[in-house]
Backbone and ligand atoms as CSV (ligand in chain L), in Angstrom:
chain,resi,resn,atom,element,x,y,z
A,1,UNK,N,N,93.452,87.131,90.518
A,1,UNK,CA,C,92.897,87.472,91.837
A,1,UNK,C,C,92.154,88.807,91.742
A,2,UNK,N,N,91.044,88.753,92.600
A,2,UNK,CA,C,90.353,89.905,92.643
A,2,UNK,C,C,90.427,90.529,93.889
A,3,UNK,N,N,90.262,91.849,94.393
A,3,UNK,CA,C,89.655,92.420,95.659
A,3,UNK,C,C,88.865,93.069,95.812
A,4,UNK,N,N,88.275,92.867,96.589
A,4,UNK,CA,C,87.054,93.324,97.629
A,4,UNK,C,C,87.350,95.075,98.743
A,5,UNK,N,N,86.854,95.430,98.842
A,5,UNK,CA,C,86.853,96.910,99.742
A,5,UNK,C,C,85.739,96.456,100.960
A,6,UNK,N,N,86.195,96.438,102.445
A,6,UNK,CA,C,85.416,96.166,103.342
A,6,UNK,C,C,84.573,97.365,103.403
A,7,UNK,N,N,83.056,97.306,103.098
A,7,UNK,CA,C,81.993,98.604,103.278
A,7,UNK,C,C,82.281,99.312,104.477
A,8,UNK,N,N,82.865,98.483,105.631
A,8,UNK,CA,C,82.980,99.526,107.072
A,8,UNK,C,C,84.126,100.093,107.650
A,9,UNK,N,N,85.224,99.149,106.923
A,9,UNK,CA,C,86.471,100.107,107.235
A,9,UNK,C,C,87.878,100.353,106.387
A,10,UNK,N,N,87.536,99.635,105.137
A,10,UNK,CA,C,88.341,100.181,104.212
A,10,UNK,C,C,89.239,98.970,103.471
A,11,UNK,N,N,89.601,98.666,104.659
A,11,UNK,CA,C,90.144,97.437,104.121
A,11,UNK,C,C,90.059,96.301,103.256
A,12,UNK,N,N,91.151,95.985,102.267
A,12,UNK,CA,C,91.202,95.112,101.000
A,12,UNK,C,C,91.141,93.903,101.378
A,13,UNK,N,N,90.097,92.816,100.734
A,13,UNK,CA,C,90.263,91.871,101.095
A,13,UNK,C,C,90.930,90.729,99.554
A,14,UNK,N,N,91.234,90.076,99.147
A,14,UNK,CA,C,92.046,89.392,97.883
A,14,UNK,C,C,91.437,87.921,97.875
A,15,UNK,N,N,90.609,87.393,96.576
A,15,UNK,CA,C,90.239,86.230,96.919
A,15,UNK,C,C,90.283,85.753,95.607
A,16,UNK,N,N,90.033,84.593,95.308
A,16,UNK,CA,C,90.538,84.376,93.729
A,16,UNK,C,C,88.995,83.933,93.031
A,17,UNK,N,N,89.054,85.047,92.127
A,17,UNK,CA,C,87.268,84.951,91.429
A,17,UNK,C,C,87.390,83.760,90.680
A,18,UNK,N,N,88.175,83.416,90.010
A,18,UNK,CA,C,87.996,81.497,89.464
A,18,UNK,C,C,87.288,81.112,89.612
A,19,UNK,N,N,87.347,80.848,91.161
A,19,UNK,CA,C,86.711,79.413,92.121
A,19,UNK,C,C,84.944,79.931,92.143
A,20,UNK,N,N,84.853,81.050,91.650
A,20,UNK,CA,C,83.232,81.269,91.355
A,20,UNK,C,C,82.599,81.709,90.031
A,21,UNK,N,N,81.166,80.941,90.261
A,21,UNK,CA,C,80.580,81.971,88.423
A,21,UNK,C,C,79.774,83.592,88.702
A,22,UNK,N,N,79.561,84.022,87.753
A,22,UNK,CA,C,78.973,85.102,87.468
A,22,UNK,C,C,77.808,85.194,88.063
A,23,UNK,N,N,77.446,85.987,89.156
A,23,UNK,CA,C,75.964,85.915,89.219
A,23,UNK,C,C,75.697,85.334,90.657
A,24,UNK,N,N,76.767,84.522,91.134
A,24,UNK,CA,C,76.940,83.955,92.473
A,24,UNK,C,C,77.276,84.881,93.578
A,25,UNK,N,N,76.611,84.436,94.797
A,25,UNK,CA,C,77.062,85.489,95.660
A,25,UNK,C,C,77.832,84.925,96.342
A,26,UNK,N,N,79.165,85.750,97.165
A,26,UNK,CA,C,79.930,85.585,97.857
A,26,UNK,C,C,79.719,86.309,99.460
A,27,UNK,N,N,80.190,85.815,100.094
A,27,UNK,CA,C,80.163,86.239,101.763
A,27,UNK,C,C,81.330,86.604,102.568
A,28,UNK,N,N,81.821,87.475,103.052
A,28,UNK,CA,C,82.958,87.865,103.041
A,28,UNK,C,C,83.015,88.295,104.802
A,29,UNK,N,N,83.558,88.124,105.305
A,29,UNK,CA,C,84.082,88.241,106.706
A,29,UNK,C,C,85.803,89.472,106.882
A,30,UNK,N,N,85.881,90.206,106.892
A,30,UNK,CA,C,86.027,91.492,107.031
A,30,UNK,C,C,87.490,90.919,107.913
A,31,UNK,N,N,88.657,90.964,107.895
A,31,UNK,CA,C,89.520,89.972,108.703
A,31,UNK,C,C,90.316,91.534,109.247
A,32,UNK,N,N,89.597,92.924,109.601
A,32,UNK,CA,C,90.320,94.020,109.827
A,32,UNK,C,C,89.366,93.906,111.558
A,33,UNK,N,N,88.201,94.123,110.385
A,33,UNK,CA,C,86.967,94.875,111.178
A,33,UNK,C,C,85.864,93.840,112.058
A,34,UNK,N,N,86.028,92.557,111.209
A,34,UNK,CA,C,85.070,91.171,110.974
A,34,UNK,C,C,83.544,91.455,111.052
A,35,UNK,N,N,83.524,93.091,109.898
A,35,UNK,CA,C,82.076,93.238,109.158
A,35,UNK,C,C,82.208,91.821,108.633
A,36,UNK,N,N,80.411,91.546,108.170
A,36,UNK,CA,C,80.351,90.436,107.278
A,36,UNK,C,C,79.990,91.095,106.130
A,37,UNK,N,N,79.796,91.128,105.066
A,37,UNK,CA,C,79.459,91.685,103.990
A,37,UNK,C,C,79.085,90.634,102.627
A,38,UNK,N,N,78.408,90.987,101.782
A,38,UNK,CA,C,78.305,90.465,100.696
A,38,UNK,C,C,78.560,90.874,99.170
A,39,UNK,N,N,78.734,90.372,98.565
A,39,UNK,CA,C,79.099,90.855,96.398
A,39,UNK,C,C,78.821,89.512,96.214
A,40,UNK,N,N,77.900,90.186,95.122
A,40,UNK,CA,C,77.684,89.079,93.574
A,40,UNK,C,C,78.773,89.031,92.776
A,41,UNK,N,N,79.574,88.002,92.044
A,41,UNK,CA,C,80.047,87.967,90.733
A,41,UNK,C,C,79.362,88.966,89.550
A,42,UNK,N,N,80.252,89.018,89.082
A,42,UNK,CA,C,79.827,89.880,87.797
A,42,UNK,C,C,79.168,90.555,87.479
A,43,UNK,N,N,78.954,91.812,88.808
A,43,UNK,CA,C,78.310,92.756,89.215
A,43,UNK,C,C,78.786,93.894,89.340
A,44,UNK,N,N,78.305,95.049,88.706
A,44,UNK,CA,C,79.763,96.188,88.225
A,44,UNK,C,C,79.977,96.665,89.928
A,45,UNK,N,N,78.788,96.612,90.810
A,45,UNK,CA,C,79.544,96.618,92.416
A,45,UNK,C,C,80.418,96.360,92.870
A,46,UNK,N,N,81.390,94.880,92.329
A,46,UNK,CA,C,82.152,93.880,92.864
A,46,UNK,C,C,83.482,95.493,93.441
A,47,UNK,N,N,83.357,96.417,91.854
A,47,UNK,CA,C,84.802,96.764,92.193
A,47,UNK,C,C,84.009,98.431,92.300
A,48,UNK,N,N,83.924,98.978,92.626
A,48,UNK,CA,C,83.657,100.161,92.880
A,48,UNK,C,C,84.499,101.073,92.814
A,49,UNK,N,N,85.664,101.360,93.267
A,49,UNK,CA,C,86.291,102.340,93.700
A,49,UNK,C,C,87.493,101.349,93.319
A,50,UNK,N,N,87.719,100.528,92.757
A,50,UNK,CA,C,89.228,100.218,92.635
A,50,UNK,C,C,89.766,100.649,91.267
A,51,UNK,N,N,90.993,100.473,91.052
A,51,UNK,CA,C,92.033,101.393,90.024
A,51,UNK,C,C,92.163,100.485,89.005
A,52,UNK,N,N,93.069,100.497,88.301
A,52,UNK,CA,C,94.143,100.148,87.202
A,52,UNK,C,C,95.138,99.684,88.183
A,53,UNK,N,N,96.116,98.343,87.773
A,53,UNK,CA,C,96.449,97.889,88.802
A,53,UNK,C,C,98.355,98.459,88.262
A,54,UNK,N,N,97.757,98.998,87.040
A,54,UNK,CA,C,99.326,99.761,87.195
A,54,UNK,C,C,98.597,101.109,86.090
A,55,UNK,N,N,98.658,101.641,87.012
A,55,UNK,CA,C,98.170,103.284,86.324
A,55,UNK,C,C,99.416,104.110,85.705
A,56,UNK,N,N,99.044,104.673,84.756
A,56,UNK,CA,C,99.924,105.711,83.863
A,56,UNK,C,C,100.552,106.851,85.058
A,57,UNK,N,N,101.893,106.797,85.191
A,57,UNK,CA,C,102.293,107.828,86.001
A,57,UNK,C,C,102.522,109.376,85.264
A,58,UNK,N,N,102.431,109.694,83.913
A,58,UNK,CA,C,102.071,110.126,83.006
A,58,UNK,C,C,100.975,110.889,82.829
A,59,UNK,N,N,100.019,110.232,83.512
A,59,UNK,CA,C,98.611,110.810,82.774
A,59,UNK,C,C,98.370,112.237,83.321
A,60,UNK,N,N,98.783,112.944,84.187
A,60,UNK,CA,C,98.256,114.191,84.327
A,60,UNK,C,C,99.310,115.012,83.771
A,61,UNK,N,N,100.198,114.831,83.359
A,61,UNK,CA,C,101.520,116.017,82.865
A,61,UNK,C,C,100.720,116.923,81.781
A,62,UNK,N,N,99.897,116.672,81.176
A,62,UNK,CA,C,98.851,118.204,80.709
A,62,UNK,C,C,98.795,119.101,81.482
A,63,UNK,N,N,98.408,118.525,82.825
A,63,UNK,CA,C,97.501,119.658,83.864
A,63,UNK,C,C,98.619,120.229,84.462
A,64,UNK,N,N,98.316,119.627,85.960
A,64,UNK,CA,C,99.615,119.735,87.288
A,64,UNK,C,C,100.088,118.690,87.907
A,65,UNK,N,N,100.129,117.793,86.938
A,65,UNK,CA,C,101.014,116.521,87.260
A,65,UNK,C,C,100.665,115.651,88.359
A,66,UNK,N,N,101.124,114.887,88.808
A,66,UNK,CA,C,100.623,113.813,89.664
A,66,UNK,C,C,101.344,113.323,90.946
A,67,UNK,N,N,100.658,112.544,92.003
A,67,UNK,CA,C,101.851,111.895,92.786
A,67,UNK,C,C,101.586,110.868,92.595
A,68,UNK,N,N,102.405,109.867,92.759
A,68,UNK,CA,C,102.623,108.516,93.046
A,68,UNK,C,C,102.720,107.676,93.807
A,69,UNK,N,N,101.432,106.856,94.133
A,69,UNK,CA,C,101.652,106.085,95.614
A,69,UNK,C,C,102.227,104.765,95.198
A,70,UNK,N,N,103.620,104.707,96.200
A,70,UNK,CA,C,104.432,103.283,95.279
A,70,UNK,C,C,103.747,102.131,96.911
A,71,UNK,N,N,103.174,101.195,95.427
A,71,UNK,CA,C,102.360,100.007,96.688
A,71,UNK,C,C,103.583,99.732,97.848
A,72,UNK,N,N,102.663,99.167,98.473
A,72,UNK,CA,C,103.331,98.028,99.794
A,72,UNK,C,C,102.246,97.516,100.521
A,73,UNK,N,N,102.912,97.022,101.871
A,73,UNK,CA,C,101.487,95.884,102.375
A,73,UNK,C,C,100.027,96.772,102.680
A,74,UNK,N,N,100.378,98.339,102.905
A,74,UNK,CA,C,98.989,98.956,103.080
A,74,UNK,C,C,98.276,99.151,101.731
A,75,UNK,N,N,98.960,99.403,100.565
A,75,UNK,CA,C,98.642,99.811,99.559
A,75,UNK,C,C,98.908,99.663,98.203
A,76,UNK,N,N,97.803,99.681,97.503
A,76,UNK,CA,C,97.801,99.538,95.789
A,76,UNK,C,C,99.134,100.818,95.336
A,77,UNK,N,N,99.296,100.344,93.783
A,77,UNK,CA,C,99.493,101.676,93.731
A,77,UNK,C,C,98.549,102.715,92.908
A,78,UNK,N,N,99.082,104.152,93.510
A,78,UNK,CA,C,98.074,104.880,93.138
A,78,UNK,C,C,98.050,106.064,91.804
A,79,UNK,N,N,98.116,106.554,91.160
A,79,UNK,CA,C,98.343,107.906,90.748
A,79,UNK,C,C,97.533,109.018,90.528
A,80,UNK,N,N,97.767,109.975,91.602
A,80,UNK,CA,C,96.645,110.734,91.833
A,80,UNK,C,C,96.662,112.552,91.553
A,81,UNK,N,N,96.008,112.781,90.767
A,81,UNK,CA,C,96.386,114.037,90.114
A,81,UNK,C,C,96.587,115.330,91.097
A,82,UNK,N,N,97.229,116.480,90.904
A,82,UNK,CA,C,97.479,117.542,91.454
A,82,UNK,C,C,96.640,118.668,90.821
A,83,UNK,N,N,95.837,119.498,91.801
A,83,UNK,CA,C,95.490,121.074,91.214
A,83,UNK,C,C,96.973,121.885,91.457
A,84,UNK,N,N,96.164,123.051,90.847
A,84,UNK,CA,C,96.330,124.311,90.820
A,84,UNK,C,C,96.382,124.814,92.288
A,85,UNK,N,N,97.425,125.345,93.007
A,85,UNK,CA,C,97.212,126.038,94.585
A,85,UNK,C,C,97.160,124.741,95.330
A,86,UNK,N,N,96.892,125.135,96.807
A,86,UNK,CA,C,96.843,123.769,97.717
A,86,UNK,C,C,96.521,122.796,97.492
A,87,UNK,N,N,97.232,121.553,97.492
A,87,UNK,CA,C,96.731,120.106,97.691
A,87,UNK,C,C,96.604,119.311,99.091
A,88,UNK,N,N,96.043,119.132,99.791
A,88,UNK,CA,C,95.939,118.784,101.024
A,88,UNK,C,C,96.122,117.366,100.761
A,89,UNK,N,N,97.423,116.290,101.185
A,89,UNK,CA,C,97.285,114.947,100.891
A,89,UNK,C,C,97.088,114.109,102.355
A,90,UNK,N,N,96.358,113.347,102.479
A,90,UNK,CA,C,96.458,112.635,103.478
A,90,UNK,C,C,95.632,110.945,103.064
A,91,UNK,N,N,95.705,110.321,104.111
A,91,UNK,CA,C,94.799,108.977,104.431
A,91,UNK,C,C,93.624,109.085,104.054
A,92,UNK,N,N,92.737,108.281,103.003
A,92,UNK,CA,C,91.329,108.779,102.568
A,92,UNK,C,C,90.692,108.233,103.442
A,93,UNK,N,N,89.647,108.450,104.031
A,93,UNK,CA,C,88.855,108.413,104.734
A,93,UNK,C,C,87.030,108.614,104.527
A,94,UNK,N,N,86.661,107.655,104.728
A,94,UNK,CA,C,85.148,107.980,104.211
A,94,UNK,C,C,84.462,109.370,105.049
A,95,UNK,N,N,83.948,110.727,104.195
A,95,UNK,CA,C,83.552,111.892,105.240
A,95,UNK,C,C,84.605,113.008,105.084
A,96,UNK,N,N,85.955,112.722,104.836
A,96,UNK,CA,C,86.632,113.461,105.045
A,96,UNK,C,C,87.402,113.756,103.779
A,97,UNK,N,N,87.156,115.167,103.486
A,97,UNK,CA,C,87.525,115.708,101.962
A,97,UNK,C,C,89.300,116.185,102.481
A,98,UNK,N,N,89.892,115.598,101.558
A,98,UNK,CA,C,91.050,116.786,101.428
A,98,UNK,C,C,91.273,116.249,99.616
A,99,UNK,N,N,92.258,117.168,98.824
A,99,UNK,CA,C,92.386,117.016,97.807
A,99,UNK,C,C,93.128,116.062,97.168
A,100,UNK,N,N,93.923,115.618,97.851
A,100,UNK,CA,C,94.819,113.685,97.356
A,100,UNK,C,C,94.189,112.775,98.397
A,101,UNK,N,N,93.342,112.475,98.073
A,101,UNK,CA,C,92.878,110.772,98.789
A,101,UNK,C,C,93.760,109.667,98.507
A,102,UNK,N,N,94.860,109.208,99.974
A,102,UNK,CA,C,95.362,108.308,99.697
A,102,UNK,C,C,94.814,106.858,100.141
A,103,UNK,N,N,94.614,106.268,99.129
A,103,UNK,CA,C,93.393,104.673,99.895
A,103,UNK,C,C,94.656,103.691,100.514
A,104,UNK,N,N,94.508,103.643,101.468
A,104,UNK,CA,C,95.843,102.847,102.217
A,104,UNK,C,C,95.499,102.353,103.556
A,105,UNK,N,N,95.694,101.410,104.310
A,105,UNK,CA,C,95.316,101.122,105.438
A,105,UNK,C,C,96.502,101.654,106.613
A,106,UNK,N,N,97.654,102.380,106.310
A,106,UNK,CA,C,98.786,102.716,106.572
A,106,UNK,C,C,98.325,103.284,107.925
A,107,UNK,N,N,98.387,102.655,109.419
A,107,UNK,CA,C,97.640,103.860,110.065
A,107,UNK,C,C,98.745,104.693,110.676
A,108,UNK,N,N,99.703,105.299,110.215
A,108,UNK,CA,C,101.017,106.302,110.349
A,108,UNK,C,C,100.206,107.445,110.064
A,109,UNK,N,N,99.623,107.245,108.617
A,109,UNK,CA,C,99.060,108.333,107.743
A,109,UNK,C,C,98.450,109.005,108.334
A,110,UNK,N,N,98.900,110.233,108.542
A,110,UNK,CA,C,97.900,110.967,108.568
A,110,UNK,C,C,96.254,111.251,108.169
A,111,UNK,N,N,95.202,111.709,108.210
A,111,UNK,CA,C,94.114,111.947,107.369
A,111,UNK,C,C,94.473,113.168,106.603
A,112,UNK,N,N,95.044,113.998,106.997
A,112,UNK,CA,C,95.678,115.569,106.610
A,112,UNK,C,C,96.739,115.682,107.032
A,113,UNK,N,N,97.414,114.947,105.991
A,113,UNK,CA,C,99.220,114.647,106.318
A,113,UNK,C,C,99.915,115.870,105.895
A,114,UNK,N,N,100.119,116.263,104.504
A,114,UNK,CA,C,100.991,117.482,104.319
A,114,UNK,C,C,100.011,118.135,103.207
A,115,UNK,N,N,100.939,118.896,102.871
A,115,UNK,CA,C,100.635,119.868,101.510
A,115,UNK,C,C,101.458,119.712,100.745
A,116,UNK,N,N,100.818,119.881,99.446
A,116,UNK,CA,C,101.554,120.420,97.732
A,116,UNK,C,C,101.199,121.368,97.302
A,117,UNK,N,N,101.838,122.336,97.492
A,117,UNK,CA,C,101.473,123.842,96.520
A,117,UNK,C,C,101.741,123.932,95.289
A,118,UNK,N,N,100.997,124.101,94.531
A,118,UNK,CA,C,101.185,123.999,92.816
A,118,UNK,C,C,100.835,125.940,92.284
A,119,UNK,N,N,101.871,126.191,91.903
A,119,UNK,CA,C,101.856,127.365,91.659
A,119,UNK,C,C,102.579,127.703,90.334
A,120,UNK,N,N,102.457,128.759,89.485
A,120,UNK,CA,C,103.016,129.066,88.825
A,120,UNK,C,C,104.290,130.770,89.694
A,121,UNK,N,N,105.871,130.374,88.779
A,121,UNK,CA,C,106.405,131.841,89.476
A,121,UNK,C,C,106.067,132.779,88.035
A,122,UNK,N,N,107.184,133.747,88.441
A,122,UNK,CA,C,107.076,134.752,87.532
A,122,UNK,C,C,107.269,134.405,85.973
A,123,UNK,N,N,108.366,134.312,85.806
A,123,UNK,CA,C,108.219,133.212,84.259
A,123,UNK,C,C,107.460,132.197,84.053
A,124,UNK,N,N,106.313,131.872,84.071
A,124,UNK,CA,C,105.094,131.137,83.924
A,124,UNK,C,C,105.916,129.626,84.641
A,125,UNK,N,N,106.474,129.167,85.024
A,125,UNK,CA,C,106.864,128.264,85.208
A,125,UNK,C,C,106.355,127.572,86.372
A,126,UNK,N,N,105.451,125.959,86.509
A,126,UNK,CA,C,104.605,125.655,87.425
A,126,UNK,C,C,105.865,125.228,88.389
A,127,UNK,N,N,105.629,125.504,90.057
A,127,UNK,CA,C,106.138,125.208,90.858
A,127,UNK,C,C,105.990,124.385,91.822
A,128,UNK,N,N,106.656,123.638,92.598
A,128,UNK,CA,C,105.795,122.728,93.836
A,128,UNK,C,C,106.414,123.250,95.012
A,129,UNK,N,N,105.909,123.162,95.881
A,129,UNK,CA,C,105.959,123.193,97.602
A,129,UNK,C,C,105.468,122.301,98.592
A,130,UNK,N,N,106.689,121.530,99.019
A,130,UNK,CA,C,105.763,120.613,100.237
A,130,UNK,C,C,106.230,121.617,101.783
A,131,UNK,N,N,105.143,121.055,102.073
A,131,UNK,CA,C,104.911,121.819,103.417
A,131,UNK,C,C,103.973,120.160,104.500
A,132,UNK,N,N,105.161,120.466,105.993
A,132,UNK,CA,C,103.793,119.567,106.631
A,132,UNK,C,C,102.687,120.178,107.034
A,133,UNK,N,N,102.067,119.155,107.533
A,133,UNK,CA,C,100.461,119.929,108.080
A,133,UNK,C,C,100.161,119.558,109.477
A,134,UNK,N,N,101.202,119.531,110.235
A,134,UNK,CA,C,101.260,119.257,111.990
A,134,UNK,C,C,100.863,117.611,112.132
A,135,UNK,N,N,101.569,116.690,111.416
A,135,UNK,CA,C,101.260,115.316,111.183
A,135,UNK,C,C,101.952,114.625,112.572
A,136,UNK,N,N,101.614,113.651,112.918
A,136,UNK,CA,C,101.848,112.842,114.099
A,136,UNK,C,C,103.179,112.704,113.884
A,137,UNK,N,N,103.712,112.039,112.687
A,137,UNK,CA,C,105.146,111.028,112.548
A,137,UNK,C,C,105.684,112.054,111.762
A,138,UNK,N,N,105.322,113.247,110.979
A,138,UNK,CA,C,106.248,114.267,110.384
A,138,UNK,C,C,105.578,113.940,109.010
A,139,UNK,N,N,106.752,114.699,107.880
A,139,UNK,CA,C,106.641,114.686,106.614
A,139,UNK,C,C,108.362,114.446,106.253
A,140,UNK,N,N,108.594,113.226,105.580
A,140,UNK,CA,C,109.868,113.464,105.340
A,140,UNK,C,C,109.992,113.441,103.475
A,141,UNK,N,N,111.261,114.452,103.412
A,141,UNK,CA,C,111.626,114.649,101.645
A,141,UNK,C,C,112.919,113.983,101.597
A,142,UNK,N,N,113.103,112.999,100.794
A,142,UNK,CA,C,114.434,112.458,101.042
A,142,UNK,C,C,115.002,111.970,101.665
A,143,UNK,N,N,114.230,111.173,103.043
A,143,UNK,CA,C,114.530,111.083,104.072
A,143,UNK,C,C,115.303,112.603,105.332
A,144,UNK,N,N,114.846,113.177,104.726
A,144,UNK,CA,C,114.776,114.322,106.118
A,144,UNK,C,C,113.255,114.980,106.766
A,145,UNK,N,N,113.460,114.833,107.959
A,145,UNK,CA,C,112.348,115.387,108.288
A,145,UNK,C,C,112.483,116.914,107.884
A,146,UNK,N,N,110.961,117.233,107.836
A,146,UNK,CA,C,110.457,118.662,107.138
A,146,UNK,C,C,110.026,119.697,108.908
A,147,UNK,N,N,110.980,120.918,108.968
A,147,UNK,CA,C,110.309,121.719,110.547
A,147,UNK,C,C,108.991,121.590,110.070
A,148,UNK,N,N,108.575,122.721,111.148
A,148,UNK,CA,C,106.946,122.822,111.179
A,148,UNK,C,C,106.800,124.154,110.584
A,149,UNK,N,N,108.015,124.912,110.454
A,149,UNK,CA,C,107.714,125.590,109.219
A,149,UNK,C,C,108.294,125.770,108.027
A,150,UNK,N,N,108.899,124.589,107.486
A,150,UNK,CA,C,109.370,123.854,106.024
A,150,UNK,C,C,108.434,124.404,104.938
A,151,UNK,N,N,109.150,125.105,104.506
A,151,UNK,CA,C,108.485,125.544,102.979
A,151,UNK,C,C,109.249,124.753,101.689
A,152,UNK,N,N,109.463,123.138,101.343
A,152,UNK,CA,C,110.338,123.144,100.317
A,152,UNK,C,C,110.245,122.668,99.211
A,153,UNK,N,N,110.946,123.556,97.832
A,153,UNK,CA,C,110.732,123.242,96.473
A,153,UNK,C,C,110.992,121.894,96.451
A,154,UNK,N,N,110.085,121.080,95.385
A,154,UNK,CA,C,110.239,119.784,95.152
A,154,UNK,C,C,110.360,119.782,93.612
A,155,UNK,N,N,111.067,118.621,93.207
A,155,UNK,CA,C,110.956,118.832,91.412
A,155,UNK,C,C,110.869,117.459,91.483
A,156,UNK,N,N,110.354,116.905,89.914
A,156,UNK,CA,C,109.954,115.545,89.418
A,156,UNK,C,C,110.828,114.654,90.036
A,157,UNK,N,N,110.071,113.715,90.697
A,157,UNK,CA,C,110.825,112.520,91.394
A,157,UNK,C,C,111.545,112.590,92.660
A,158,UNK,N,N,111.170,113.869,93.035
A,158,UNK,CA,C,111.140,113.795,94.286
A,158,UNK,C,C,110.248,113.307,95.316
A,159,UNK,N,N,111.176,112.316,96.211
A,159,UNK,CA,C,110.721,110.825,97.082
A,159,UNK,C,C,109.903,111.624,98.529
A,160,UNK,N,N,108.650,111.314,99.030
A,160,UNK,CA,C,107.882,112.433,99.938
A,160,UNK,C,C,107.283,111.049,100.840
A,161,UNK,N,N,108.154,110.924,102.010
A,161,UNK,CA,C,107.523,109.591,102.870
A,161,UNK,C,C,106.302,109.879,103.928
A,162,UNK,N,N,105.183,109.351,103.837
A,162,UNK,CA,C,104.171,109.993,104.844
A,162,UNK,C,C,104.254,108.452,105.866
A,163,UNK,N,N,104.488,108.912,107.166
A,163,UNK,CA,C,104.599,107.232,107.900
A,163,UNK,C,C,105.179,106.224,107.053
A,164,UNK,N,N,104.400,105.185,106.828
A,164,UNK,CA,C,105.496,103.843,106.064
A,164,UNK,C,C,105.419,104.104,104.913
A,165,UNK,N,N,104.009,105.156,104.014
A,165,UNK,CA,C,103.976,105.174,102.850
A,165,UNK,C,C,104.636,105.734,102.102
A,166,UNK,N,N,105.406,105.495,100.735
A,166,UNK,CA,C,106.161,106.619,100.117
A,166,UNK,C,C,105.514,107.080,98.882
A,167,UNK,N,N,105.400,108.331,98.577
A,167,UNK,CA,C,105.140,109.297,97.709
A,167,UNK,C,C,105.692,109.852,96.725
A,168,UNK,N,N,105.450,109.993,95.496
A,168,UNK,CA,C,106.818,110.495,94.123
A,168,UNK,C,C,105.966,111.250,93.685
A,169,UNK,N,N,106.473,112.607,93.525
A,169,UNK,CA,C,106.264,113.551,92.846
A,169,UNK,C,C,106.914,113.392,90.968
A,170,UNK,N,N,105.130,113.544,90.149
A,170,UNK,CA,C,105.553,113.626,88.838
A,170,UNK,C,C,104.883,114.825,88.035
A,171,UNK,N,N,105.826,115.750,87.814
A,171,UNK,CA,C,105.010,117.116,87.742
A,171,UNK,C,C,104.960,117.063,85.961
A,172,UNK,N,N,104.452,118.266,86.226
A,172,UNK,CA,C,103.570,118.205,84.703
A,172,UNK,C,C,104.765,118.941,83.578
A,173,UNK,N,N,104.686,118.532,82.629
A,173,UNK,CA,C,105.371,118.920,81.656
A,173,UNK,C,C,105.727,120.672,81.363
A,174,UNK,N,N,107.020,121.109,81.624
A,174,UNK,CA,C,106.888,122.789,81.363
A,174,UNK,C,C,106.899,123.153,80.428
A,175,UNK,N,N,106.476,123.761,79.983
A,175,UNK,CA,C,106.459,124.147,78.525
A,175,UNK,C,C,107.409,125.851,78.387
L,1,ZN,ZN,ZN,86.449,95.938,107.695
């Protein structure tokens, strides 16, 4: 099975490329938005912006490590790298920059759900901080909600629920 990204509102559509050849166009009716839209087969367009359908949770532990969007009905899963200093994570949104784009149809999510502070302390040692960011439904760590002025250390594998979506912190290797 393949999917589709609706051009107008985000939404995944799943259809099984089999049943077509290369080069054929398909017509697609938008079952969020009911854009109509079109893709050719075997057209590097088809997939634009889609992932690895199981990405290395691994791959950033060089840098500042990663979070982890664990799928469900809004969402693939994701793994999406962390800077240095603020990470602003929220709902990706076409227009709207923050530094973790989460692609999800989840509409709980925030667009600018919380923060990850990636810092080093005094012994060089990289640190995390979640913090919310005045989100509709909260920020919960562990299932507790976070105040509104929650400053709290997180370490590898720590579980970070934004609305229905859940979040895993995989930090980068200390050296
Ligand atoms: Zn749509």
């Amino acid at each position: 099975m393949k999917r589709v990204r609706c051009p107008k509102c985000d939404h995944y559509i799943i259809f099984d490329e089999t049943k077509y050849e290369d080069g054929q166009s398909l017509v697609f009716v938008c079952d969020q938005c009911h854009k109509e839209f079109k893709i050719r087969m075997g057209v590097s367009k088809l997939r634009p912006l889609q992932r690895d359908d199981n990405p290395d949770e691994q791959a950033n532990k060089e840098q500042f490590g990663s979070i982890v969007v664990v799928e469900n009905v809004f969402a693939f899963k994701q793994v999406i790298p962390l800077k240095e200093g603020d990470n602003l994570i929220g709902r990706r949104h076409p227009g709207m920059e923050v530094d973790v784009p989460i692609e999800t149809s989840d509409p709980s999510m925030d667009r600018r759900h919380c923060y990850i502070n990636v810092s080093r302390n005094k012994k060089g040692h990289i640190v995390y901080t979640l913090r919310d960011n005045d989100s509709v439904v909260g920020t919960f760590l562990m299932n507790e909600i976070l105040g509104p002025k929650d400053r709290v250390r997180i370490e590898d594998g720590a579980i970070i629920t934004l609305g229905a979506t859940t979040i895993i912190l995989r930090t980068a290797e200390d050296k």
